[in-house]
C-alpha positions in Angstrom: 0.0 0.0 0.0 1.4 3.6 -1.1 1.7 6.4 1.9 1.8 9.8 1.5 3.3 12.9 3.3 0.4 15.1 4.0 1.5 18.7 5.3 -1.0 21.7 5.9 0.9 25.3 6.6 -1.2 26.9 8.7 -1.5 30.3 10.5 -2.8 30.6 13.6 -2.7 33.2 17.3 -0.8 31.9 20.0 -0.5 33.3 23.6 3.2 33.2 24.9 3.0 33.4 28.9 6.0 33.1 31.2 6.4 33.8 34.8 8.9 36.2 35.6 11.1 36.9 39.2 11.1 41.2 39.3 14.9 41.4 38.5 13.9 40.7 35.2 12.0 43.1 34.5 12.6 47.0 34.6 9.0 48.2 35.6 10.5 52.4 35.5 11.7 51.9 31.7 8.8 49.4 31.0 11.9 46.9 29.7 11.1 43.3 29.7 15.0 42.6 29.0 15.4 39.1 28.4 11.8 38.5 27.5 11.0 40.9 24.5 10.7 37.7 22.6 9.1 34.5 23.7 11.6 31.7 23.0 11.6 27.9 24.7 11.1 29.6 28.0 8.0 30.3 27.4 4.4 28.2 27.8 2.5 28.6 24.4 -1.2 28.3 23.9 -3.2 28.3 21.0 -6.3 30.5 20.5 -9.2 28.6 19.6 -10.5 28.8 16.2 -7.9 31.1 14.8 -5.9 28.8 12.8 -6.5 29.0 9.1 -4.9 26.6 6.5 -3.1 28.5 3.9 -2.0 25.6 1.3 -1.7 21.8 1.6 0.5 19.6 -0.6 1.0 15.7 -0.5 3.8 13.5 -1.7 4.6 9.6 -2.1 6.3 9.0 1.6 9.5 7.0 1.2 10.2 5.7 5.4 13.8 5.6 4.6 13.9 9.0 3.8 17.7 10.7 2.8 17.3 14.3 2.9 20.7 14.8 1.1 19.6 12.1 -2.2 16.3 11.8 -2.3 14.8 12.1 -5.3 11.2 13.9 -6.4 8.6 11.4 -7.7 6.9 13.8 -9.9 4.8 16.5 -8.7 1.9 14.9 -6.3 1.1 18.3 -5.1 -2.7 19.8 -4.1 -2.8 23.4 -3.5 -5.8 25.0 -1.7 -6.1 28.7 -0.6 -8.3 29.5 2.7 -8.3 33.6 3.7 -11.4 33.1 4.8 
């Protein structure tokens, strides 16, 4: 039986949240420091019902995949557009 590689790229709002001690944090310059931008640190939580699918494509799934050498089996390749 064939198997294919399905992959949506998707959109979507996420809510970074991290608990912070005060030294890391300069409340009188309103400087987060360290924390501008939510890295691994961070817990991350989608926002229901924002994500939105911009394309999907499928391809023939080889399970002994070589990144370096594999080659294309044609193009298998569905392309849908959501902005809704």
């Amino acid at each position: 039986m064939t198997k294919y590689l399905v992959k949506h790229w998707v959109t979507a709002d996420f809510i970074a949240e991290k608990v912070v001690d005060e030294t890391e944090l300069d409340q009188t310059k309103n400087d987060l420091k360290y924390n501008t931008i939510p890295n691994g640190s961070f817990s991350f939580v989608m926002v229901k019902d924002s994500e939105k699918v911009l394309r999907t494509t499928y391809e023939k799934y080889d399970e002994k995949l070589n990144y370096g050498t594999k080659e294309w089996i044609g193009k298998l390749c569905i392309t849908t557009s959501s902005f809704n």
